[in-house]
BALOBA-1460 file (C-alpha; in Angstrom, 3 decimals):
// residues 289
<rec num="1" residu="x" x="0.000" y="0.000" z="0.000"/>
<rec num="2" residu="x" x="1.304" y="3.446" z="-0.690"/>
<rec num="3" residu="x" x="0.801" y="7.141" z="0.808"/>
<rec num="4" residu="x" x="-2.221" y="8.565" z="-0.082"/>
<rec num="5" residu="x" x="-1.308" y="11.355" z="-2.760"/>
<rec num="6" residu="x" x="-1.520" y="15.264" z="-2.140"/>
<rec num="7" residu="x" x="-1.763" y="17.624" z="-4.640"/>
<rec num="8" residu="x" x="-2.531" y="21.094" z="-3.719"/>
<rec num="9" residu="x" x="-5.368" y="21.027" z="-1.849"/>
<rec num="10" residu="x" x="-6.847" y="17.925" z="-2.418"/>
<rec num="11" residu="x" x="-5.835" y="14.342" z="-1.260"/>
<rec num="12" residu="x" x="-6.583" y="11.067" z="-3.289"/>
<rec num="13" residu="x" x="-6.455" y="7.368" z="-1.706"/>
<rec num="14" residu="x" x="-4.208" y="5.077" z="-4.024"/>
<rec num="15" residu="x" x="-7.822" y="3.391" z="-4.809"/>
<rec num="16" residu="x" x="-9.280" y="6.596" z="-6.473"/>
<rec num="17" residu="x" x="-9.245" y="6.936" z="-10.405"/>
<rec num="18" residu="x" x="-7.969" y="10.189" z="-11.607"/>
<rec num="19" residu="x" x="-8.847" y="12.269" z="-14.761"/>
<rec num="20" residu="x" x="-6.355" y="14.668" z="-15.737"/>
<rec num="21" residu="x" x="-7.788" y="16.938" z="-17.833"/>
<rec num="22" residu="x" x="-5.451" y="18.059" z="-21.421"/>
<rec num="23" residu="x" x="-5.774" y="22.106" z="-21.589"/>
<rec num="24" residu="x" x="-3.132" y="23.065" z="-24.409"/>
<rec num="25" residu="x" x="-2.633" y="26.781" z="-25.000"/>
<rec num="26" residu="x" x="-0.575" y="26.034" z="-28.403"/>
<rec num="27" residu="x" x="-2.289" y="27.291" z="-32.073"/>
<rec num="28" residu="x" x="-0.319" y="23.683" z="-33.063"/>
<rec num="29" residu="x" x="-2.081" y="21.091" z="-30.825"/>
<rec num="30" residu="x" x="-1.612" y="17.566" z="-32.549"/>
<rec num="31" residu="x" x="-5.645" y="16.605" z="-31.831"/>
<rec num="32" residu="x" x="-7.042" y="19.884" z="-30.979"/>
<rec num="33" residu="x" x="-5.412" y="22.056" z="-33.332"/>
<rec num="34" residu="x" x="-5.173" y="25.540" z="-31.591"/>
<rec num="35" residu="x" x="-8.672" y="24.967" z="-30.236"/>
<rec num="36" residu="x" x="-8.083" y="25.990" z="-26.755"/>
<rec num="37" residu="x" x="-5.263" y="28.634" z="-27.736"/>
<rec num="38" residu="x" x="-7.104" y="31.578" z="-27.230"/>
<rec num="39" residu="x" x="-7.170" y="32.415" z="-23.558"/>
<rec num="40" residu="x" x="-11.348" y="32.206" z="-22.845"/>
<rec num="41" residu="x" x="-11.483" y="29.301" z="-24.908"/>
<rec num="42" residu="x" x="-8.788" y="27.428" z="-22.608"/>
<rec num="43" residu="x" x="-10.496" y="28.814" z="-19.329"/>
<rec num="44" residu="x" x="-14.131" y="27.224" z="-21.046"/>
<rec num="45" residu="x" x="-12.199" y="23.970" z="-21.802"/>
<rec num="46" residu="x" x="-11.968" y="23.886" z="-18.007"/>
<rec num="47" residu="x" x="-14.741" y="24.866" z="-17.186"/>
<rec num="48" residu="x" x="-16.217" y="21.772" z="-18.782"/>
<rec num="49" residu="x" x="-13.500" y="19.250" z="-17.798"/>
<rec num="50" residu="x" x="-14.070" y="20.023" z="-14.283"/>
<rec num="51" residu="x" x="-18.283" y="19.612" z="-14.277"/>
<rec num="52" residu="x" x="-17.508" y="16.393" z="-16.929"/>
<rec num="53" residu="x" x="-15.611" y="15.452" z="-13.624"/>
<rec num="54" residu="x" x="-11.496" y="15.593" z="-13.904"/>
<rec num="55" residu="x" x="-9.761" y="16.414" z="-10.631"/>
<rec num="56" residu="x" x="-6.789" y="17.655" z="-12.209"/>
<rec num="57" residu="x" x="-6.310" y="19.860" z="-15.157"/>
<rec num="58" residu="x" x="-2.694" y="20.006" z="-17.472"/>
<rec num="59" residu="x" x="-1.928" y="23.163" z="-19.371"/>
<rec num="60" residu="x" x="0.970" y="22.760" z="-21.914"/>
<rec num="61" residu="x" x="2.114" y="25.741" z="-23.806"/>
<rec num="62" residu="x" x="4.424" y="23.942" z="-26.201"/>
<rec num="63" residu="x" x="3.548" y="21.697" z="-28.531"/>
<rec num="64" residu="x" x="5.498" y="18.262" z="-27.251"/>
<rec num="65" residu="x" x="6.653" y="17.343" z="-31.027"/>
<rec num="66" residu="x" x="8.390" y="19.126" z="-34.101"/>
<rec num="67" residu="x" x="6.913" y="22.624" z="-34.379"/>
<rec num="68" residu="x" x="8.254" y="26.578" z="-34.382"/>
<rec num="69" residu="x" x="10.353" y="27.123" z="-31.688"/>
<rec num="70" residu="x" x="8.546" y="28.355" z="-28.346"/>
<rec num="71" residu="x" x="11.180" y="30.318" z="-26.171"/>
<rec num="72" residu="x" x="11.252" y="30.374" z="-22.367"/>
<rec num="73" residu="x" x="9.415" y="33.985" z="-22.620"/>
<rec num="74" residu="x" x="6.540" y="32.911" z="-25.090"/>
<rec num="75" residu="x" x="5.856" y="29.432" z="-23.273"/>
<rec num="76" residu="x" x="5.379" y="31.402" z="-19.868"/>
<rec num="77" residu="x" x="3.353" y="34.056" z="-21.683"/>
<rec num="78" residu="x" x="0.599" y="31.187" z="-22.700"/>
<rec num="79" residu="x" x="0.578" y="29.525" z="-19.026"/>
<rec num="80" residu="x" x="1.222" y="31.642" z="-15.960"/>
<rec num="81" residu="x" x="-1.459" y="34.472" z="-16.677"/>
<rec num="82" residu="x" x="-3.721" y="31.644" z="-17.245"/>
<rec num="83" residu="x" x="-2.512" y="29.255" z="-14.107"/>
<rec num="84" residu="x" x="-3.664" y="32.780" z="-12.799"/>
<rec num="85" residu="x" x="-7.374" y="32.698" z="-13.751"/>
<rec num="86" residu="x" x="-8.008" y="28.821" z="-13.256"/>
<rec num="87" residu="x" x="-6.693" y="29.324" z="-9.977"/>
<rec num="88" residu="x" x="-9.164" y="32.108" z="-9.126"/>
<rec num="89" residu="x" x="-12.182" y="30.116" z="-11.221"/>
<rec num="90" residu="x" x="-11.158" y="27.257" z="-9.830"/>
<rec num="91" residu="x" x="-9.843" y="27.076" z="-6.233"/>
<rec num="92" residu="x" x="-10.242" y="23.472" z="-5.593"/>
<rec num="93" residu="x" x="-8.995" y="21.763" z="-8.949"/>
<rec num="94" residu="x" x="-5.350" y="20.618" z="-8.792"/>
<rec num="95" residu="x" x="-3.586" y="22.220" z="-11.833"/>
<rec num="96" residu="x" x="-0.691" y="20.755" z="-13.395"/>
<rec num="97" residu="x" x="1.972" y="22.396" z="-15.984"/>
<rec num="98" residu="x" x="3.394" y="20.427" z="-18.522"/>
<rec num="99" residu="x" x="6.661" y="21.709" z="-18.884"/>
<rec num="100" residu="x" x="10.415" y="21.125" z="-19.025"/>
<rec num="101" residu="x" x="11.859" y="24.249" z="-17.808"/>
<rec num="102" residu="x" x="12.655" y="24.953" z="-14.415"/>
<rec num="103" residu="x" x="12.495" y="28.820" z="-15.056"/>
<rec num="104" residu="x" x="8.649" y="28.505" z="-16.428"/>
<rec num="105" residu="x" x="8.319" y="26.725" z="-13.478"/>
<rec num="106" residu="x" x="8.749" y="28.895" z="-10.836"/>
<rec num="107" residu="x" x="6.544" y="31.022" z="-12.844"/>
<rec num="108" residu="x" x="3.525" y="28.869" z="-12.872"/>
<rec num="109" residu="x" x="4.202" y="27.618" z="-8.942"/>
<rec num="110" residu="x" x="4.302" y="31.215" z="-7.844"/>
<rec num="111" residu="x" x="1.088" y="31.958" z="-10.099"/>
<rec num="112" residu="x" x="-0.909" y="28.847" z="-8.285"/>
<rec num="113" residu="x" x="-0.037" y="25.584" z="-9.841"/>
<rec num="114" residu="x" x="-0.042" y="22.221" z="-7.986"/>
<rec num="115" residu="x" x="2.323" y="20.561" z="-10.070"/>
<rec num="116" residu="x" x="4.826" y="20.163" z="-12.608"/>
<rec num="117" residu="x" x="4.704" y="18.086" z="-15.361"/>
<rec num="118" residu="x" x="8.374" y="16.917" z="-16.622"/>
<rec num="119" residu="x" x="7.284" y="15.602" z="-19.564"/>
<rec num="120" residu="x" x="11.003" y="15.229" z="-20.789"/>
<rec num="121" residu="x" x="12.656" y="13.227" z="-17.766"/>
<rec num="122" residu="x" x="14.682" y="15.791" z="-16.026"/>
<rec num="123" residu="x" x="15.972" y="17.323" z="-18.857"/>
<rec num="124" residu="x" x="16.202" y="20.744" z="-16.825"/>
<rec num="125" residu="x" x="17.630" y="19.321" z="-13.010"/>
<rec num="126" residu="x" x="16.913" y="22.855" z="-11.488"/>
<rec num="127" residu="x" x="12.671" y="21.571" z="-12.075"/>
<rec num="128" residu="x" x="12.832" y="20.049" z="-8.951"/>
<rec num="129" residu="x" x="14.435" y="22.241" z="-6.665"/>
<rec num="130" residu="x" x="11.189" y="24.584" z="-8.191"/>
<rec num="131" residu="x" x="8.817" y="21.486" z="-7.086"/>
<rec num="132" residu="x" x="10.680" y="21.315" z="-3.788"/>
<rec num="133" residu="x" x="10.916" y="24.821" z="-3.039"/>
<rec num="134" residu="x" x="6.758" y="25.638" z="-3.364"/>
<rec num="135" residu="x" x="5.639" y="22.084" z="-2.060"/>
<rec num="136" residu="x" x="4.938" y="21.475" z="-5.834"/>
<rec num="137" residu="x" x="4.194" y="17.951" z="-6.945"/>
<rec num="138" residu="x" x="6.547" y="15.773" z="-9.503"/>
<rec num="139" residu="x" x="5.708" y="13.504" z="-13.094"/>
<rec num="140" residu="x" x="8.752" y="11.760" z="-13.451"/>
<rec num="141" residu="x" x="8.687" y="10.324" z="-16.672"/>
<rec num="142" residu="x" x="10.778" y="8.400" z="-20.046"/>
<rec num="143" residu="x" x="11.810" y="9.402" z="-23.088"/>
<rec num="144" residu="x" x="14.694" y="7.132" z="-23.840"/>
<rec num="145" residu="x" x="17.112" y="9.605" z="-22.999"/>
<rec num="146" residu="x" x="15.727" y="12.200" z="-26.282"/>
<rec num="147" residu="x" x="16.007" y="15.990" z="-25.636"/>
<rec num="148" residu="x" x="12.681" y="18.112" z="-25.807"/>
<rec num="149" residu="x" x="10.616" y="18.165" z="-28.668"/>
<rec num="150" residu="x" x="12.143" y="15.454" z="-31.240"/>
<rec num="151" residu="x" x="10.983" y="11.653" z="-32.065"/>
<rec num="152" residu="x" x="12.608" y="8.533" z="-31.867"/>
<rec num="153" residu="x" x="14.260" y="7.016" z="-34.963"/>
<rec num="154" residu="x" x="14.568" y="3.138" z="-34.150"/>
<rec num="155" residu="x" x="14.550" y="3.135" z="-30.453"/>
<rec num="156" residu="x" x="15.866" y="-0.069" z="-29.145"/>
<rec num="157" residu="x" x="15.577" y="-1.461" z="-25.555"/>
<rec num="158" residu="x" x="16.715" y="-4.873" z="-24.552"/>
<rec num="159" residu="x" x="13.900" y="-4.596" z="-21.866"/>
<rec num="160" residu="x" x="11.887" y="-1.289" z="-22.301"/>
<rec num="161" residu="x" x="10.017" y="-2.414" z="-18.747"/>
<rec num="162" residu="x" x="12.995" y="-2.321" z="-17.283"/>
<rec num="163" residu="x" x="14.591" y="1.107" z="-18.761"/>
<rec num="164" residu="x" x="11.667" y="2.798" z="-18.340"/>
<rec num="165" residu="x" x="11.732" y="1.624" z="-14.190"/>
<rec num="166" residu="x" x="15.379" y="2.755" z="-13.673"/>
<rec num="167" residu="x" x="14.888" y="6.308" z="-15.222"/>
<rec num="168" residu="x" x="11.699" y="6.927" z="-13.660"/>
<rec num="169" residu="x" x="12.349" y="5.086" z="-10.165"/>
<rec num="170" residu="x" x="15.489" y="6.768" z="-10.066"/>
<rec num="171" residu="x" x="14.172" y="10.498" z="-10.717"/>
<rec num="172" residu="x" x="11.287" y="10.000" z="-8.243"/>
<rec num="173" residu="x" x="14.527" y="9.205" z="-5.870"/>
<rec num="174" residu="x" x="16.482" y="12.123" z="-7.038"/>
<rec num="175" residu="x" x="13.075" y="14.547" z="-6.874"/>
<rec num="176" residu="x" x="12.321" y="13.448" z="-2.897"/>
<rec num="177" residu="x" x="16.252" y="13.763" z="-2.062"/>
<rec num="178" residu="x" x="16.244" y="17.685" z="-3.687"/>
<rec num="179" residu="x" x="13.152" y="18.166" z="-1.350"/>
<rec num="180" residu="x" x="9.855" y="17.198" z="-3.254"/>
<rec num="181" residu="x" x="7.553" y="15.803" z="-1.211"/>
<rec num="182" residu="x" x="7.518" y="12.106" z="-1.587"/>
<rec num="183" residu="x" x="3.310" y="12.193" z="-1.447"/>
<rec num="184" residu="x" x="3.702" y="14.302" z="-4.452"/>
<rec num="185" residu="x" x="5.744" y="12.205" z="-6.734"/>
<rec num="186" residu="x" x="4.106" y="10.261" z="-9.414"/>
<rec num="187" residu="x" x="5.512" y="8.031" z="-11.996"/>
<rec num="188" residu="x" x="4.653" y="8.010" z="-15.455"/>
<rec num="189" residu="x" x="5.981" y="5.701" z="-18.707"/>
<rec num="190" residu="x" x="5.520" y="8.113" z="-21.535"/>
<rec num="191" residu="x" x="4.044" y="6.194" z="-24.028"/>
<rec num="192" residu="x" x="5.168" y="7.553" z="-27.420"/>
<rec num="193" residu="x" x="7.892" y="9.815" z="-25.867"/>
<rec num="194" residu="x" x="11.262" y="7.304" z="-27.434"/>
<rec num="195" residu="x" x="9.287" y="4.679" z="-28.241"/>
<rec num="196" residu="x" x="8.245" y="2.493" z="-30.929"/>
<rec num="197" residu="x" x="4.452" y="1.141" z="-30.708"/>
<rec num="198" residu="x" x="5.065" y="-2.241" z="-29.991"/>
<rec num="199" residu="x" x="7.667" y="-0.369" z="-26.910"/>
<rec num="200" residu="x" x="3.888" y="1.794" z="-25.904"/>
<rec num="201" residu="x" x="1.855" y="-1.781" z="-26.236"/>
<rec num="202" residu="x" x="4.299" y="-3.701" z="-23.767"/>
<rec num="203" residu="x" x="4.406" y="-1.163" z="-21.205"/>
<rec num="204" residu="x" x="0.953" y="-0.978" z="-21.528"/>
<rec num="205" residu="x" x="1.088" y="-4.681" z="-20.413"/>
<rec num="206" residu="x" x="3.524" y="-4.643" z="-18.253"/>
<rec num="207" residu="x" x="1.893" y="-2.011" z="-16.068"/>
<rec num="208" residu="x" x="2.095" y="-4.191" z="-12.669"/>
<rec num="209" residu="x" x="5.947" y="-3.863" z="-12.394"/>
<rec num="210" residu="x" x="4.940" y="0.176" z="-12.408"/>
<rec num="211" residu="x" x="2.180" y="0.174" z="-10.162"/>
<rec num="212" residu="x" x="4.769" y="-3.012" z="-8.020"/>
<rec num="213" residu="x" x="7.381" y="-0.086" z="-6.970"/>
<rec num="214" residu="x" x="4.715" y="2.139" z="-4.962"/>
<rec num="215" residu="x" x="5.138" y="5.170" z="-6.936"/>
<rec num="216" residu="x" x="1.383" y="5.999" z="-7.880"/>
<rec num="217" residu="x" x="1.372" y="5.838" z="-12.020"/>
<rec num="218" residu="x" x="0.056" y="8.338" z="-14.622"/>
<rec num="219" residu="x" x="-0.539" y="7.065" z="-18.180"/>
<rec num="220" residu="x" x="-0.897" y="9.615" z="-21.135"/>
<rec num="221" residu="x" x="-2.461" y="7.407" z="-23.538"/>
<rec num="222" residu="x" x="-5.090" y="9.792" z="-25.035"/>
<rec num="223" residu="x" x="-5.381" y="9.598" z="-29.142"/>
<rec num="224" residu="x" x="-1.513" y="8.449" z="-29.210"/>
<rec num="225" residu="x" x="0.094" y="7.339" z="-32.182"/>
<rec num="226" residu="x" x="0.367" y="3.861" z="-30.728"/>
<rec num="227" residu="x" x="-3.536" y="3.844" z="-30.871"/>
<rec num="228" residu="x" x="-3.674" y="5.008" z="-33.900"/>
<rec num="229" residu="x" x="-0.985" y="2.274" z="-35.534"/>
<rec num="230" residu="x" x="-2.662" y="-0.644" z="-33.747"/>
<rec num="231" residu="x" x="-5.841" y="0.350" z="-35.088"/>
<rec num="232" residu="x" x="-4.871" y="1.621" z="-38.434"/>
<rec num="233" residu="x" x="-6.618" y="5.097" z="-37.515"/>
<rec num="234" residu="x" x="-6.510" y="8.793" z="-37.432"/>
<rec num="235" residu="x" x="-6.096" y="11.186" z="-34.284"/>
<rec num="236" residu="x" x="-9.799" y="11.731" z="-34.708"/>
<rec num="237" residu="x" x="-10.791" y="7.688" z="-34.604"/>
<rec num="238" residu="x" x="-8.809" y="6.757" z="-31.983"/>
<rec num="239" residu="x" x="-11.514" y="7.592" z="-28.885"/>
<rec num="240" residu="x" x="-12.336" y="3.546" z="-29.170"/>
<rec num="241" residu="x" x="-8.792" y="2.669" z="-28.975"/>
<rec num="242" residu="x" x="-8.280" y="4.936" z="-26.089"/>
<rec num="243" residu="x" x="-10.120" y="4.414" z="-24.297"/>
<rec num="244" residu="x" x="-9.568" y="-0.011" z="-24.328"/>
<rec num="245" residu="x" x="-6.123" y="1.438" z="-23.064"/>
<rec num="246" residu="x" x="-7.354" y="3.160" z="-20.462"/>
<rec num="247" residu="x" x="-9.215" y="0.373" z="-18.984"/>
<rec num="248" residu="x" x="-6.998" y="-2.177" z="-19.072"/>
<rec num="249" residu="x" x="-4.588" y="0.192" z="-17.507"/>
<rec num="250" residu="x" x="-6.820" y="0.942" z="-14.809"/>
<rec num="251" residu="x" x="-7.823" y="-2.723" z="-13.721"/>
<rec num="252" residu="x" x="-4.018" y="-3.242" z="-14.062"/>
<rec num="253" residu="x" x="-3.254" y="-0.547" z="-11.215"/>
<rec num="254" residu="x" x="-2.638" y="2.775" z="-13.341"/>
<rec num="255" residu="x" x="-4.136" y="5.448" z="-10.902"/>
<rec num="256" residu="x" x="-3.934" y="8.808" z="-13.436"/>
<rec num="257" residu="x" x="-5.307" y="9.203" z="-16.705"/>
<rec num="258" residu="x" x="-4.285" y="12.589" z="-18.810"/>
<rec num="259" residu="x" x="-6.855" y="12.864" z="-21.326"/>
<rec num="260" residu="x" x="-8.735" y="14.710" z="-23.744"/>
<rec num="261" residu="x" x="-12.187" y="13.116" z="-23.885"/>
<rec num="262" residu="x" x="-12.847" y="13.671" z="-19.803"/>
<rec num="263" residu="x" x="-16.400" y="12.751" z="-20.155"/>
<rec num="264" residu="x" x="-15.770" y="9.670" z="-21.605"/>
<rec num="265" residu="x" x="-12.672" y="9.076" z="-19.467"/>
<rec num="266" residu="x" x="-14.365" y="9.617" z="-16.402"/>
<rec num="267" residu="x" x="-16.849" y="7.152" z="-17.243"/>
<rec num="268" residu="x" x="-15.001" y="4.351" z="-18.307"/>
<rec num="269" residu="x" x="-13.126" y="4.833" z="-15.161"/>
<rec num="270" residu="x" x="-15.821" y="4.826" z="-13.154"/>
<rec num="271" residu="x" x="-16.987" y="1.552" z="-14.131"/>
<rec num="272" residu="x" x="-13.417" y="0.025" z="-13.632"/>
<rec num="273" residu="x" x="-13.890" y="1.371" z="-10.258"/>
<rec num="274" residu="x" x="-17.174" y="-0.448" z="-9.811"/>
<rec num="275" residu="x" x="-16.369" y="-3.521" z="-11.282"/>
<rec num="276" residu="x" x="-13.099" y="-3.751" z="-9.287"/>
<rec num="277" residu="x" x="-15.510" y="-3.374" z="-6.236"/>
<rec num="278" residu="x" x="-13.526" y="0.191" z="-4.567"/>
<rec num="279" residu="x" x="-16.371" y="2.025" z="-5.772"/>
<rec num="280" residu="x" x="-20.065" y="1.568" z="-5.230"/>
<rec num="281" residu="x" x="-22.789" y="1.840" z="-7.959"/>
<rec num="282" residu="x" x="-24.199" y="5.554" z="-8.506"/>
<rec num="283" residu="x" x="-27.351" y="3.509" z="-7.969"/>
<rec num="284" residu="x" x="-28.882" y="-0.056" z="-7.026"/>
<rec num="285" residu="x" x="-32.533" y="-0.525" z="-8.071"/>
<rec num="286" residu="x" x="-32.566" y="-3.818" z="-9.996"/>
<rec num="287" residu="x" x="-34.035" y="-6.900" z="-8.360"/>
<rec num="288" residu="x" x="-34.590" y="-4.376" z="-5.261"/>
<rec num="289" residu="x" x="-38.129" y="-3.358" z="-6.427"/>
């Protein structure tokens, strides 16, 4: 059993299913497109995602693959103003920053984020003395050792289980030694992120030796390319194939699920939770009458 996790001001048992909630404010979005850009538009996107019931919401302000180049300046222009206003909409939702710089940050932490998002493994070391110094929480996550922003050409693992364990076990150790709280840390495989799909699939599979080391685990799963090869599909088809990956990773001990379609996501999850038996139906009426 591990410590229940805190994130700002909220507190989650290691039995509760978590929707974390995608808010990009990029014009280059690889599903959305620039949809949630514009700053009203992104504050509406969380509006919903919060009353379609996600507990945390994850505002990116650079697109994670090939693109223009976003400076330090332009990529804090997007977020903190905004970290700003969700914070003041929305005192009670945990909000997340996907980001890789430690100077963006400090930004966002001063402004009212919860936590950081390292989508690129450490690739900026002062990111966690920022988590440690504002009681921030941690994603410590795998790319196969690939700077920000670029794609794997023929990754190659002789165990991809057990590379993606020692980078992310070992900067969930290096985050609680600089300070992070250790009830902040999560843990989180990066499917995609250095990988090849049939890399994505196995970790998908292989989910127990995650969820084994304590660390509570994120997936980001949502309308991946590994979806979309398996299935042969678009970004827009790959809702189906999405969510199949998030249930399987659920029952198999995943405990946060960044994702686009948080209606849908919620729901799914919900029934895992039911089915499972550590939650109870929204209602019992059959046979009862």
């Amino acid at each position: 059993m591990r410590v229940p996790l805190r994130l700002g001001t909220r507190t989650f048992e290691d039995t509760d299913l978590l929707v974390m909630a995608v808010v990009n404010r990029t014009p280059d979005s690889f599903f959305d497109r620039g949809a949630t850009y514009a700053e009203d538009a992104a504050l509406d996107a969380v509006g919903r995602a919060v009353a379609e019931g996600a507990q945390i919401v994850d505002i990116g302000g650079v697109k994670a693959g090939y693109g223009p180049e976003v400076d330090a300046a332009e990529e804090a222009r997007r977020v903190v103003g905004f970290v700003e206003r969700v914070r003041s909409s929305h005192p009670d939702v945990v909000i997340s920053v996907d980001t890789w710089r430690a100077d963006v940050g400090r930004a966002v932490c001063a402004a009212g984020a919860d936590l950081l998002n390292d989508a690129w493994a450490g690739h900026d070391p002062g990111l966690l003395d920022v988590a440690a110094q504002f009681g921030a929480g941690y994603v410590c996550t795998h790319t196969g050792g690939l700077p920000p922003r670029t794609d794997p050409h023929r990754p190659a693992y002789d165990d991809v289980v057990a590379d993606v364990l020692a980078t992310v076990t070992g900067l969930a150790e290096r985050a609680v030694a600089a300070g992070v709280r250790r009830d902040g840390v999560l843990i989180d495989p990066a499917h995609d992120f250095g990988k090849a799909t049939r890399h994505s699939l196995e970790v998908t599979r292989r989910l127990p030796e995650l969820v084994a080391t304590g660390w509570p685990v994120l997936v980001a799963m949502s309308r991946k390319d590994f979806v979309g090869e398996s299935l042969g599909l678009p970004t827009d088809e790959r809702l189906e194939g999405t969510l199949a990956a998030t249930a399987v990773s659920a029952w198999l001990g995943a405990q946060v699920f960044r994702a686009h379609d948080v209606r849908a996501t919620r729901r799914v999850l919900d029934m895992v939770g039911c089915i499972r038996g550590t939650q109870q139906p929204a209602e019992v009426r059959r046979g009862m009458a």
